[in-house]
N, C-alpha and C positions, 0 to 999 in steps of 0.2 A: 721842765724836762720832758714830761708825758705829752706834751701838748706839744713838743717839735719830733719826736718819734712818732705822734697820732699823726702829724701833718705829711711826714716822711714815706708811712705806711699810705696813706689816703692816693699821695702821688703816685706810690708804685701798684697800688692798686686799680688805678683808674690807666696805668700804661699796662698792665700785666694784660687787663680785662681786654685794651682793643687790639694786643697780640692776641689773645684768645679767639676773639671775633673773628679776625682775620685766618687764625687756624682751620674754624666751624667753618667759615664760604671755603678756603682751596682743601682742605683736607675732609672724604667721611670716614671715620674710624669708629671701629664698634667703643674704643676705650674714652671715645666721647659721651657714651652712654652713659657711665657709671660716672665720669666728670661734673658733666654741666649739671645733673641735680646737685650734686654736693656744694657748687659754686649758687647755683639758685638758694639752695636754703641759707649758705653762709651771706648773700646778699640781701634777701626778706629780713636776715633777723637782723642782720646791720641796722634796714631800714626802721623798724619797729620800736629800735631802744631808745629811750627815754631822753632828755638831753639831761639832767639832771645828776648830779656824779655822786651821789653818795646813796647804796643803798640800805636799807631797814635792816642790820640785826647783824650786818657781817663786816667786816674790814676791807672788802674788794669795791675799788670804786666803777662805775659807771664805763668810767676814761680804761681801767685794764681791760673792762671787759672785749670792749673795741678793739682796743691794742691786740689782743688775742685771736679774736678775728680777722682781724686785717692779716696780721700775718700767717692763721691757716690757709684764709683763702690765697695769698700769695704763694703760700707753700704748696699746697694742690694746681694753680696756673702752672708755678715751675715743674710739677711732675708729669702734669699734661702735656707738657711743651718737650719733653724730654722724653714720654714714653711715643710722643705720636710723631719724634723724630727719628730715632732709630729704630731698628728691626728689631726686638729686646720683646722675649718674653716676660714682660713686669705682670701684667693680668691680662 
C-alpha cells in the first residue's frame, strides 16, 4: 500500500516539478524567492535518505518519511502555481 502512494507521490512530483520549471523560464515573481529554497531543501533531503526502511529506536519507517515529503513538496508546487497565478496578496 505505501509502496503504490510512494509511486503515486514520485509521479506527481516529478510532473508538479516541470510545471514548476516552466513557471521559473515564463514567470519572475519575487514569491519565487521564498519558493524554490523550500523546494531545494525538500529535494536534497529526498536525495540524501537512506534506502533502508526501518529506522533505530522509533516506529516511523524510512518509506513515511518520503511519503511526507513528497507530498509537502507537492503541496508547496501547488501553492506556487496558485499564488503566481492570480493577483492575491498571499505573501
Amino acid at each position: 500500500m505505501l509502496d503504490t502512494i510512494e509511486f503515486i507521490l514520485k509521479v506527481s512530483f516529478f510532473i508538479l516539478t516541470i510545471i514548476w520549471i516552466g513557471k521559473i523560464m515564463i514567470l519572475r515573481t519575487d514569491k519565487q524567492i521564498v519558493i524554490n529554497p523550500l523546494l531545494i531543501g525538500i529535494s536534497a533531503i529526498l536525495v540524501v535518505l537512506p534506502e533502508s526502511n526501518e529506522l533505530d529506536n522509533t516506529s516511523i519507517t524510512m518509506q513515511e518519511i518520503k511519503i511526507i515529503l513528497y507530498i509537502l513538496y507537492c503541496l508547496v508546487v501547488l501553492f506556487g502555481v496558485y499564488s503566481t497565478r492570480r493577483k492575491s496578496n498571499i505573501f
